[in-house]
C-alpha positions as CSV (number, residue, x, y, z in Angstrom):
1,X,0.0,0.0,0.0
2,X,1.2,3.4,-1.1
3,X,1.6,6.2,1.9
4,X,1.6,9.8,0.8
5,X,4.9,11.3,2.0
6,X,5.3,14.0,5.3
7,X,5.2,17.6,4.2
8,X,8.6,19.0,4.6
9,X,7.6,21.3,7.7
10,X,6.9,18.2,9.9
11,X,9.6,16.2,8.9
12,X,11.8,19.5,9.9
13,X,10.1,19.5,13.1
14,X,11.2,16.0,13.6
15,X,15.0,16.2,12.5
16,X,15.6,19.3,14.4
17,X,13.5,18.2,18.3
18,X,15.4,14.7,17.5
19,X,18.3,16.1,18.4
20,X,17.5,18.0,21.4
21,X,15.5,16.1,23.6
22,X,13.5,12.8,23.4
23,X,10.3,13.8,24.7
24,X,9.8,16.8,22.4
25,X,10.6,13.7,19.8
26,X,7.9,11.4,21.4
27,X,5.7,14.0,21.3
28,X,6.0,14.8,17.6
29,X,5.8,11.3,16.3
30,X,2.6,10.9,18.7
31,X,1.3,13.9,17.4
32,X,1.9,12.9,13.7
33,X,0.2,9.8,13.6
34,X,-2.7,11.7,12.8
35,X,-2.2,11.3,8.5
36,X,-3.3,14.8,8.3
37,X,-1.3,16.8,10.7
38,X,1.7,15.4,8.7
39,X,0.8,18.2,5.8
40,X,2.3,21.5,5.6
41,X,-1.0,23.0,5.2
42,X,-1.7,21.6,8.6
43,X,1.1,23.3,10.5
44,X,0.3,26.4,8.5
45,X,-3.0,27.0,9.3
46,X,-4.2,24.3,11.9
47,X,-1.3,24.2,14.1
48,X,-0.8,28.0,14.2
49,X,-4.3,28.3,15.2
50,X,-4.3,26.4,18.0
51,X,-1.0,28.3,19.2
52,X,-3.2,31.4,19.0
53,X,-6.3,30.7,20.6
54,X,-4.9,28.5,23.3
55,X,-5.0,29.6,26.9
56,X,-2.3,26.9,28.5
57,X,1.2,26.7,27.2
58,X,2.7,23.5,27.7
59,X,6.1,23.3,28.4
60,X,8.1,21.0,30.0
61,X,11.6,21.3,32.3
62,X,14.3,19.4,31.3
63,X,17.1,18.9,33.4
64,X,20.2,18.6,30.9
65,X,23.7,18.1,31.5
66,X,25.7,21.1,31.9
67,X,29.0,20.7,33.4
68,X,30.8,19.7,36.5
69,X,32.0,22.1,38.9
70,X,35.5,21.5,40.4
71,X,34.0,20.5,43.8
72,X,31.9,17.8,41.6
73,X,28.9,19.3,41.8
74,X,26.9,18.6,38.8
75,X,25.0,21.5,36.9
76,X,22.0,21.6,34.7
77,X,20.9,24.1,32.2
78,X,17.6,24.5,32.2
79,X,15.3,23.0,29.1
80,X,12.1,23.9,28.3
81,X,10.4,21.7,25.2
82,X,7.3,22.9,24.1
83,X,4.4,20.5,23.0
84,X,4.4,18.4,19.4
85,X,1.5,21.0,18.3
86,X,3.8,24.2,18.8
87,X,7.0,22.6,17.5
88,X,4.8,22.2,14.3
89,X,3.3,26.2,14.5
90,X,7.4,26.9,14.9
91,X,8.5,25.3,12.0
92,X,6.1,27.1,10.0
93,X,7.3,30.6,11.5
94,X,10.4,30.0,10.9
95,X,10.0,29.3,7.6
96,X,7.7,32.0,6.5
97,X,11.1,34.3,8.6
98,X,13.7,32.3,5.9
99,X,11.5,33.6,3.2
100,X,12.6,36.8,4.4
101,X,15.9,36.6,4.6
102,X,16.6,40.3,4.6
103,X,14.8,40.8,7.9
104,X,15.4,37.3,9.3
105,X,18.6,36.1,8.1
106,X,21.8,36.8,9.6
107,X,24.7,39.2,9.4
108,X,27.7,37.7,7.8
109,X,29.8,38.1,11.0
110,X,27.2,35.8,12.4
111,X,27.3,31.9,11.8
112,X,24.9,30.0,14.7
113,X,21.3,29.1,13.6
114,X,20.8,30.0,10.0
115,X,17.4,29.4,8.8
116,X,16.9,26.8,6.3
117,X,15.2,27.5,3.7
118,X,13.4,26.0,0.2
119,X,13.0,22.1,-0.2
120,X,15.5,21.2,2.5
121,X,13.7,18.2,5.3
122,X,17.0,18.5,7.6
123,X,15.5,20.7,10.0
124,X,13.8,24.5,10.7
125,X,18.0,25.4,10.5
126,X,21.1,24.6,8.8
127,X,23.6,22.0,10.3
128,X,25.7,23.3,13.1
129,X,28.8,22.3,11.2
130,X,27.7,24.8,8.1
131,X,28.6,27.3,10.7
132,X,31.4,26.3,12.3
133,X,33.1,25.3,9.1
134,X,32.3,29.1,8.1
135,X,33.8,30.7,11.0
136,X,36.9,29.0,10.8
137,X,37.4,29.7,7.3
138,X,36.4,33.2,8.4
139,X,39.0,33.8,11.0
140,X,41.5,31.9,9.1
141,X,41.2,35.0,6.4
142,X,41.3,37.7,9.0
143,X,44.3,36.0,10.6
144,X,46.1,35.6,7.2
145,X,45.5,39.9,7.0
146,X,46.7,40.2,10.8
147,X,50.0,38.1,10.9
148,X,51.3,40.0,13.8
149,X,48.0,40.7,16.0
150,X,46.5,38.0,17.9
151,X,43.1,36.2,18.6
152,X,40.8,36.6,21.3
153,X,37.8,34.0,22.5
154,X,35.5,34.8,25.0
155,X,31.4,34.5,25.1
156,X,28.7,35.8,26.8
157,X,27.5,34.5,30.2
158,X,24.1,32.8,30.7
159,X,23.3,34.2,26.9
160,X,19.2,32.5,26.7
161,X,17.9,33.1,30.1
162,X,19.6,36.5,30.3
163,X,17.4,37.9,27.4
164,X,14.9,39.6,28.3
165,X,11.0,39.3,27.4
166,X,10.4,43.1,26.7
167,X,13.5,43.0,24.7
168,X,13.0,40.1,23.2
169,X,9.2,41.6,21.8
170,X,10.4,45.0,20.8
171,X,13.5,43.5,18.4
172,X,10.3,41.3,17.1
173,X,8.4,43.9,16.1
174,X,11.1,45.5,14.8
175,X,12.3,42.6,12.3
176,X,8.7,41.8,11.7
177,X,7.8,45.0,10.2
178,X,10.9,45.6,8.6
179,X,10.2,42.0,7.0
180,X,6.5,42.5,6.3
181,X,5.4,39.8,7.8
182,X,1.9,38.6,7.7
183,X,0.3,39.7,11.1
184,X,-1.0,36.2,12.0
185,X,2.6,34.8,12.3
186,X,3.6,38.5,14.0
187,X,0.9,37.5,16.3
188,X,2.5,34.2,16.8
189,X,5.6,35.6,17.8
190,X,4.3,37.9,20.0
191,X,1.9,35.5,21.7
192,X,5.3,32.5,22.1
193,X,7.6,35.3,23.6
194,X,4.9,36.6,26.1
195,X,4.4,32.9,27.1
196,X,8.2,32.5,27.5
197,X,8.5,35.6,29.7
198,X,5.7,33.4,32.0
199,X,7.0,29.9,31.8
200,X,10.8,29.7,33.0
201,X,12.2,30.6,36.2
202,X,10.5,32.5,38.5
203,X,10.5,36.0,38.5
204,X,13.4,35.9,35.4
205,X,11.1,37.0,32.7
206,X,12.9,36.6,29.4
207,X,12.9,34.0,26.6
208,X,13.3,30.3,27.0
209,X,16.4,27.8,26.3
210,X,14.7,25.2,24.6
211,X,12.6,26.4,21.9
212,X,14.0,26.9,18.1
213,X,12.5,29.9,18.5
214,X,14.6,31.3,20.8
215,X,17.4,30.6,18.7
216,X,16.0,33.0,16.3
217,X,15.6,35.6,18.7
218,X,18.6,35.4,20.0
219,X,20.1,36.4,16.7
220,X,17.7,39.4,16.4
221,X,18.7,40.5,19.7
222,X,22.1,41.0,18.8
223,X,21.6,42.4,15.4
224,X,22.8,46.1,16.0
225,X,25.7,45.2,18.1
226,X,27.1,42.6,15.5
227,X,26.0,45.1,12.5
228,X,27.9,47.7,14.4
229,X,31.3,45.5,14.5
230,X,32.2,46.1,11.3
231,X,32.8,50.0,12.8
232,X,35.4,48.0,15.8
233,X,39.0,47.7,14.8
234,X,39.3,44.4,14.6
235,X,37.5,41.7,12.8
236,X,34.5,39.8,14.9
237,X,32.9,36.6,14.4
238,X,30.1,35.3,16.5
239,X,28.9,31.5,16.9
240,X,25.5,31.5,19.3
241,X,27.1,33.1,22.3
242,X,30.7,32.1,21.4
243,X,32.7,35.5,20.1
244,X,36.4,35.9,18.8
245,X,38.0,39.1,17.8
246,X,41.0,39.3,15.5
247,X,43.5,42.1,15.0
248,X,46.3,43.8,17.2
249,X,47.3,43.3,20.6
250,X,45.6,47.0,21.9
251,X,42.9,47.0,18.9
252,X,41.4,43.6,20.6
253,X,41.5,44.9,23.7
254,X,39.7,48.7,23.0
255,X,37.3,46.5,21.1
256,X,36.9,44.5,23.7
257,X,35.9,47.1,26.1
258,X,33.5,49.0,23.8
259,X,31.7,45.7,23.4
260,X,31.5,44.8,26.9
261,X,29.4,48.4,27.1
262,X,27.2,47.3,24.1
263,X,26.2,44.0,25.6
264,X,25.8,45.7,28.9
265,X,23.1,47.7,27.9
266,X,21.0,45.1,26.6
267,X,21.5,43.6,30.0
268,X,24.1,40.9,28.9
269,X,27.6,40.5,30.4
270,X,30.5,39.3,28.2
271,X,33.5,37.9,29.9
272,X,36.5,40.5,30.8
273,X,39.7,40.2,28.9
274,X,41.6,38.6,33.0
275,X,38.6,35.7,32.7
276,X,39.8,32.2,32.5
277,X,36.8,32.3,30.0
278,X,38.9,34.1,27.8
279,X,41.9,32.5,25.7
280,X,44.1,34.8,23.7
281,X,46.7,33.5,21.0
282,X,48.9,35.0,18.3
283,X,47.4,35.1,15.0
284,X,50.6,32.8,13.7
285,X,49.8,30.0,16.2
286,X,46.0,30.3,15.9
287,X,46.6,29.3,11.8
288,X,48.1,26.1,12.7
289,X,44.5,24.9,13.6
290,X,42.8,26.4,10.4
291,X,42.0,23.2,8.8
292,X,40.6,21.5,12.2
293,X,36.8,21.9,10.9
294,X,37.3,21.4,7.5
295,X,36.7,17.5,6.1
296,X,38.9,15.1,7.2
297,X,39.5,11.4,6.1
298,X,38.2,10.0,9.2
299,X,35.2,12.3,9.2
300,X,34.3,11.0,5.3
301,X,34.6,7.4,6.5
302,X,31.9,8.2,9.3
303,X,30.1,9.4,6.6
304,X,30.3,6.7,4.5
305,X,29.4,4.1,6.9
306,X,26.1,6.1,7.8
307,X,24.8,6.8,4.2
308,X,25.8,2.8,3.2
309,X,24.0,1.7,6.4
310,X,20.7,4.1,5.6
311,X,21.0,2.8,2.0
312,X,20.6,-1.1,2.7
313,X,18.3,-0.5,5.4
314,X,16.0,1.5,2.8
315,X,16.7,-1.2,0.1
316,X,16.9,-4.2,2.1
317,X,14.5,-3.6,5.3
318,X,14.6,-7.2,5.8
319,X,17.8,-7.5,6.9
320,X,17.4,-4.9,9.7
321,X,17.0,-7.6,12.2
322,X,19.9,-9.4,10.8
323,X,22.2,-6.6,10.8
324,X,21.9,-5.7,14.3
325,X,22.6,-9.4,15.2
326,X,25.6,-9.4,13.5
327,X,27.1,-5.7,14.9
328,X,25.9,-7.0,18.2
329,X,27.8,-10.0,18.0
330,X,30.7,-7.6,17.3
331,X,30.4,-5.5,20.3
332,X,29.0,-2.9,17.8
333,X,26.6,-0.4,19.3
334,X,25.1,1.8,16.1
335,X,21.3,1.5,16.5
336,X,19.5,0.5,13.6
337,X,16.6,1.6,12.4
338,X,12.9,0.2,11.4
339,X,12.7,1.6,7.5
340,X,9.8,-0.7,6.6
341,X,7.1,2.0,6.8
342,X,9.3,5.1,5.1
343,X,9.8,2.5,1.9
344,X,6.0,2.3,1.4
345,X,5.9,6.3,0.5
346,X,4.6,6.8,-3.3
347,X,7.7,8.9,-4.2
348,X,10.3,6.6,-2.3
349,X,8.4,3.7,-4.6
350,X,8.2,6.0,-7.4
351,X,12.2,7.4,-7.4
352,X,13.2,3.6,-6.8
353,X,11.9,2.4,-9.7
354,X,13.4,5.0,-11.9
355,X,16.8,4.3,-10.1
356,X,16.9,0.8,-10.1
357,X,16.8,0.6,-14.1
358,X,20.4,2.1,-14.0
359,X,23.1,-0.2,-14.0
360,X,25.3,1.9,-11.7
361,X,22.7,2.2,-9.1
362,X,22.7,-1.2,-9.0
363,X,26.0,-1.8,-8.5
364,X,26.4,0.4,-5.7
365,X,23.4,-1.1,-4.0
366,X,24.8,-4.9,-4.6
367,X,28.3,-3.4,-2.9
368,X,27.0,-2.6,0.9
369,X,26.2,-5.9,2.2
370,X,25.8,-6.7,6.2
371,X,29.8,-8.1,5.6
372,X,30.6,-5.1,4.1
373,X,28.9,-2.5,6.8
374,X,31.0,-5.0,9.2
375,X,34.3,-4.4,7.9
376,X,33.8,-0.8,7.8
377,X,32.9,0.0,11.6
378,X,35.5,-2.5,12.5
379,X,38.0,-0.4,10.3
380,X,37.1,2.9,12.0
381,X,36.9,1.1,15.5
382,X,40.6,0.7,15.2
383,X,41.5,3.9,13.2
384,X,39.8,6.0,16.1
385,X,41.1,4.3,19.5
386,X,44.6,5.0,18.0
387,X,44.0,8.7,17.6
388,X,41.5,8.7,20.6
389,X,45.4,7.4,23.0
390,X,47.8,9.8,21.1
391,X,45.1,12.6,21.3
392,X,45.2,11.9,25.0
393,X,48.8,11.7,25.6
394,X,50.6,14.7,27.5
395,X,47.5,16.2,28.7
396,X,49.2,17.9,31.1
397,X,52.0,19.8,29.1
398,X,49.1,21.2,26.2
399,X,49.2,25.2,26.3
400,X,45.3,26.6,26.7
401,X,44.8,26.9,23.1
402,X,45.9,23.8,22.4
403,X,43.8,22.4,24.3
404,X,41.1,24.3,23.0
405,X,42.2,22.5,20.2
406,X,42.2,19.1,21.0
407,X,38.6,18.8,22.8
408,X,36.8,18.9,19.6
409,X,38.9,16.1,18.0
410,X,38.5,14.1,21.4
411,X,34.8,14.7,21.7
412,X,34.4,13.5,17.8
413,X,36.2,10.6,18.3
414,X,35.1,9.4,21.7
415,X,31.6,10.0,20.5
416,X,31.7,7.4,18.0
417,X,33.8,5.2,19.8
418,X,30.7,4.7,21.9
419,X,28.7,3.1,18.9
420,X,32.2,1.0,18.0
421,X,34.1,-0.4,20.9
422,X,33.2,-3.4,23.5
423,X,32.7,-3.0,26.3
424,X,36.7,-4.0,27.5
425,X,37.9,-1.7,25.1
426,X,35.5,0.7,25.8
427,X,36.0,1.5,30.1
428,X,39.7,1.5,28.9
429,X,39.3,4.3,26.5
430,X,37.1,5.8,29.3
431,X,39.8,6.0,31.7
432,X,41.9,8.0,29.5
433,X,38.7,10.8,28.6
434,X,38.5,11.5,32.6
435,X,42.4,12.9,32.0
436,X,40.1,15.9,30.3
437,X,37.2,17.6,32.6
438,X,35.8,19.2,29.5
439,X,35.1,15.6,28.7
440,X,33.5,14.2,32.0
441,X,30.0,13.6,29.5
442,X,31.8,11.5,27.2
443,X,33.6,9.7,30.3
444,X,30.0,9.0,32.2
445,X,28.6,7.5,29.1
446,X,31.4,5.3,28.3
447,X,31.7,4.5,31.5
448,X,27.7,3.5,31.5
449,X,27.5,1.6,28.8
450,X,30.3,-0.4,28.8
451,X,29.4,-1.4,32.4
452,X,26.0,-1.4,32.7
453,X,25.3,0.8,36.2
454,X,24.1,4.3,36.1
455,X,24.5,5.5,39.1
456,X,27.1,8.9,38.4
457,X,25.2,8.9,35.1
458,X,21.0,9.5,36.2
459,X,22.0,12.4,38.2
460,X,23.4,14.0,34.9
461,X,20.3,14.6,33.0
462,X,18.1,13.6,30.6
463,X,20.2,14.3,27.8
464,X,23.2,12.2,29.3
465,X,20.6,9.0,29.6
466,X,19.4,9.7,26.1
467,X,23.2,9.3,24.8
468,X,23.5,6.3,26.6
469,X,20.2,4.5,26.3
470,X,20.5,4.3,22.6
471,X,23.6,2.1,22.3
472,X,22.7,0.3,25.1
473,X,19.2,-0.7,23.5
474,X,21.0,-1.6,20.3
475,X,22.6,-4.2,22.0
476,X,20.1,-5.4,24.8
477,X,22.1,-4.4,27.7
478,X,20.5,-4.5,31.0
479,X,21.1,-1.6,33.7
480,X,21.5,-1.4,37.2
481,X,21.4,1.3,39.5
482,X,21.8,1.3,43.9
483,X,20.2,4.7,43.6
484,X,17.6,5.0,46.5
485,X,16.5,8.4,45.7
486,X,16.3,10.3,43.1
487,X,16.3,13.7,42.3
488,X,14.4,15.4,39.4
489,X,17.7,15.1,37.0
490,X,17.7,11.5,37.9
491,X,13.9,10.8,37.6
492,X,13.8,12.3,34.2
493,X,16.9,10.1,33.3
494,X,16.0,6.8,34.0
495,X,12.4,7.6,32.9
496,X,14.3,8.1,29.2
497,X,15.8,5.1,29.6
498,X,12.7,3.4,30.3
499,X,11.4,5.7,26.9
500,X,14.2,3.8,25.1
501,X,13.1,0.4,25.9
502,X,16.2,-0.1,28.2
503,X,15.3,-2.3,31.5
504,X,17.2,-0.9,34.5
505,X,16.6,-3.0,38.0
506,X,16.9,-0.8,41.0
507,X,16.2,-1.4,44.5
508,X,13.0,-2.4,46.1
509,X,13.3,-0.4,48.4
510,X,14.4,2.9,45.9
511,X,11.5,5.7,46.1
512,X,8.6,5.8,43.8
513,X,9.1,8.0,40.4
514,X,7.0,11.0,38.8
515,X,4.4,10.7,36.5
516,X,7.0,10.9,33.8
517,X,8.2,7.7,34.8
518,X,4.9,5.9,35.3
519,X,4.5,6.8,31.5
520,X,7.3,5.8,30.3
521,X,7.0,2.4,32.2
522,X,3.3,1.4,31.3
523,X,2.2,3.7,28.8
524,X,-0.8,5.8,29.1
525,X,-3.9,5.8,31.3
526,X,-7.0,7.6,32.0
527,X,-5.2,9.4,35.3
528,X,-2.4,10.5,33.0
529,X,-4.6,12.0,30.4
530,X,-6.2,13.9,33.3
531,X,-2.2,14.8,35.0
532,X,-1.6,18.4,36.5
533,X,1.4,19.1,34.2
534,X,0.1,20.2,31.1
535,X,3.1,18.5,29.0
536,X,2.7,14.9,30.3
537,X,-1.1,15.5,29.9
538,X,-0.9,16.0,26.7
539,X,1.7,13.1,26.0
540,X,-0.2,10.9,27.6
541,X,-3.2,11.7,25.4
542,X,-1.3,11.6,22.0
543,X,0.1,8.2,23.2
544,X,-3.5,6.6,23.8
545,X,-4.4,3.9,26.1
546,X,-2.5,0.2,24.5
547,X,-1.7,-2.7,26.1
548,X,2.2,-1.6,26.4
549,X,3.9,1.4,25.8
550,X,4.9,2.1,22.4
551,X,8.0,4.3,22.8
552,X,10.6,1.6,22.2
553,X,9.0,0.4,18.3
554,X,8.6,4.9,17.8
555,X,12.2,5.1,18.2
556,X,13.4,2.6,16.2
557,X,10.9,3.2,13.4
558,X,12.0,6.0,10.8
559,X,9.0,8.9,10.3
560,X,10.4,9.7,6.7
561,X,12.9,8.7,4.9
562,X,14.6,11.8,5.3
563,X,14.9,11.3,8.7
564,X,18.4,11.5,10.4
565,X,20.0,9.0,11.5
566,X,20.8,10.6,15.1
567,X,23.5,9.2,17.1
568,X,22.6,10.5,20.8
569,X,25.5,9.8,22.0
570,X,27.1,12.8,19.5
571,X,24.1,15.0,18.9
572,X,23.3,15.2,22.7
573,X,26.6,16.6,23.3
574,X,26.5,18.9,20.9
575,X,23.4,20.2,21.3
576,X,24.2,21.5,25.0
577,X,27.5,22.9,24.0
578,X,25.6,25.1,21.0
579,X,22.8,26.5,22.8
């Protein structure tokens, strides 16, 4: 039977909530069950409505994983994921704002969170690596015209939560009218950033870290001070709340100054140039790093391995259960995915046919095989543990910036290393990441799911569960944990990895969880539908009353065929360091 395909705004939706928390995810695919909310014409007009003329936002507070203090006190940044119905109303803002790209889009100092646009499914924005990529190349140029000045990082502190609600709503205005945008989606705007200024912390009043909305806002917010920088002495590049000046010694440092006065009057506070926030390096030494975003062998083998394994599951769904069997049996962790219902859609039937007359395409598809998808995730096993030990070797002696450096080739490595090593291989390479505080969430998660207990890791946050529950369900691991109490971090974690379909025994004795929890245990029931949080009410409804819960089979079943393949263990991380 033929399925018509998802518009492109739900499918959006679902690639870009994917990747920042699971329960926005769940709520999505709940959502879009529904045949006909999976239309574009349905989040234009249908989902935008009900935005409108509601009277109860529902948001929900996720704990995530920020960092560790040096006393070992773990701290959160606060989440909040707005319902399936007003992810959809989102994506079709934000896309009406790319069509206006002289209004919405950004400066070309600026490289965080640019709006997608046309018939791209990847999500409301570009990939984060577009950007980084960008700026790299970017400073690389202004260094090249500065040989004898020097480089200056620093960023702004507590960027989301310290934007305020009043602000937020005049800049909107502003960049609506300047844009001409239609007033419904001006009232959207409006109506989202009032509910903001009502939702998060208590008395704080200002925008939300969770939304993509706020990511756009953010940019607006800082229009005028990064359209004045082309006026500052130096060059300046900014990356969400990351910023790094370029030019002489005393040109950094006036510019430094006349900045911290600009971001001061909005009510923001960037670092000073004594903060150990701040790293400073000669221009000469910075270039030796230009090439450290740019494509790399190891990064094109990644690559390859994902688009080979989404191209046999898509031709050969089959085999799915097959192929896990077999990476199982090698201590292979990559999760995959249920592609049975995405090759039904008319135009995946329809461009298949055309393809599969081509004597090329055949060949290609006849050369990924489950031996073949073996080889290569052996092959990068090996290639990455011996970078992953010489990347760690002489921690100690690595200047600042070079260790600035170093954390991103650590992080990209250790994160696939969790889908590729066993579990031997895998506490030993864990053992070496704790060398590096800046990569204790890396550590936990090794550490987790090559033993099994997840006791340092439930008190992290949901987004630390989520990166380990989804290798351990790939390979059937059971958890344990001593914990006898939890806290609300912890109860959201092990509820995800209950979500995942990932049994963790715990004492009897350990106390009850929320209502979270109880969901993600049994499923839905007629006191869940009727809970006090208007999030898990709303979840529960979507989700229906079944015999089980159905959030293990949702997670491992595709929506679209243009659906990344998200590896939690990577996009989790990255997703807290980009916000």
């Amino acid at each position: 039977m033929k399925r018509l395909r998802p518009g492109i705004l739900s499918v959006r939706a679902i690639n870009q909530y994917r990747r920042r928390d699971v329960l926005s995810y769940l709520g999505l695919r709940y959502y879009l069950q529904n045949l006909a909310s999976r239309t574009d014409q349905w989040a234009e007009q249908v989902a935008v409505d009900l935005v409108l003329t509601r009277t109860v936002a529902s948001y929900f507070h996720a704990y995530h994983f920020k960092e560790t203090t040096d006393t070992g006190i773990i701290e959160h940044r606060a989440i909040f994921l707005p319902g399936a119905n007003e992810a959809l109303a989102e994506a079709a803002l934000l896309k009406e704002c790319a069509n206006r790209g002289h209004a919405f889009g950004n400066p070309s100092c600026v490289f965080s969170y640019e709006l997608n646009h046309g018939s791209s499914r990847s999500g409301v924005f570009r990939n984060y690596m577009d950007g980084i990529r960008a700026r790299q190349q970017a400073v690389a140029k202004a260094c090249d015209a500065t040989q004898n000045g020097i480089v200056l990082y620093t960023d702004i502190k507590r960027f989301y939560p310290s934007i305020r609600s009043d602000l937020a709503m005049q800049v909107w205005r502003r960049q609506s009218d300047i844009g001409n945008l239609p007033g419904r989606y001006r009232d959207l705007g409006e109506k989202l950033i009032t509910e903001y200024s009502m939702a998060g912390n208590a008395g704080e009043h200002s925008i939300l870290t969770g939304p993509m909305f706020s990511h756009l806002l953010g940019n607006l917010v800082l229009r005028e001070i990064d359209d004045s920088a082309a006026k500052l002495p130096v060059n300046y590049f900014r990356y969400v709340d990351d910023i790094i000046l370029v030019g002489s010694s005393d040109a950094v440092v006036q510019s430094l100054g006349i900045l911290q006065s600009r971001f001061g009057d909005l009510g923001l506070i960037l670092h000073n140039e004594s903060s150990s926030k701040n790293i400073k390096v000669p221009t000469r030494e910075w270039l030796r790093g230009r090439n450290d975003f740019q494509d790399h062998p190891q990064q094109t083998h990644w690559l390859n391995l994902i688009r080979d394994l989404k191209r046999f599951l898509l031709l050969n769904p089959r085999e799915r259960e097959n192929l896990q069997e077999a990476f199982r049996n090698e201590g292979i962790r990559i999760p995959i995915r249920d592609y049975s219902n995405a090759v039904l859609e008319r135009s995946f039937l329809e461009g298949i046919g055309h393809l599969i007359k081509k004597p090329w395409f055949r060949w290609r598809a006849q050369a990924v095989s489950i031996q073949s998808l073996l080889s290569q995730a052996k092959e990068l096993r090996k290639k990455y543990e011996g970078e992953f030990r010489t990347l760690t070797a002489n921690a100690g002696m690595l200047s600042r910036f070079e260790r600035k450096r170093r954390i991103p080739k650590l992080r990209y490595r250790a994160g696939r290393l969790i889908y590729l090593a066993p579990d031997s291989l895998l506490e030993s390479l864990c053992r070496l990441a704790h060398e590096f505080p800046e990569l204790h969430f890396h550590a936990q998660v090794m550490d987790a799911v090559a033993r099994g207990n997840v006791d340092r890791l439930l008190p992290m946050g949901s987004n630390a569960a989520q990166a380990a529950a989804q290798p351990l369900r790939a390979v059937g691991k059971r958890c344990t944990t001593t914990l006898l109490e939890f806290s609300s971090a912890a109860d959201q974690s092990l509820s995800v990895f209950l979500l995942n379909g990932v049994s963790v025994d715990r004492p009897k004795s350990a106390t009850e969880g929320s209502d979270l929890m109880r969901f993600a245990s049994s499923g839905s029931d007629i006191g869940l539908m009727k809970d006090s949080e208007p999030f898990i009410r709303e979840l529960a409804c979507l989700h229906g009353i079944t015999e089980s819960p159905r959030h293990p089979e949702i997670l491992e079943e595709v929506f679209d065929k243009d659906e990344d393949l998200a590896m939690d263990a990577i996009d989790q991380l990255q997703q807290s360091i980009s916000l």
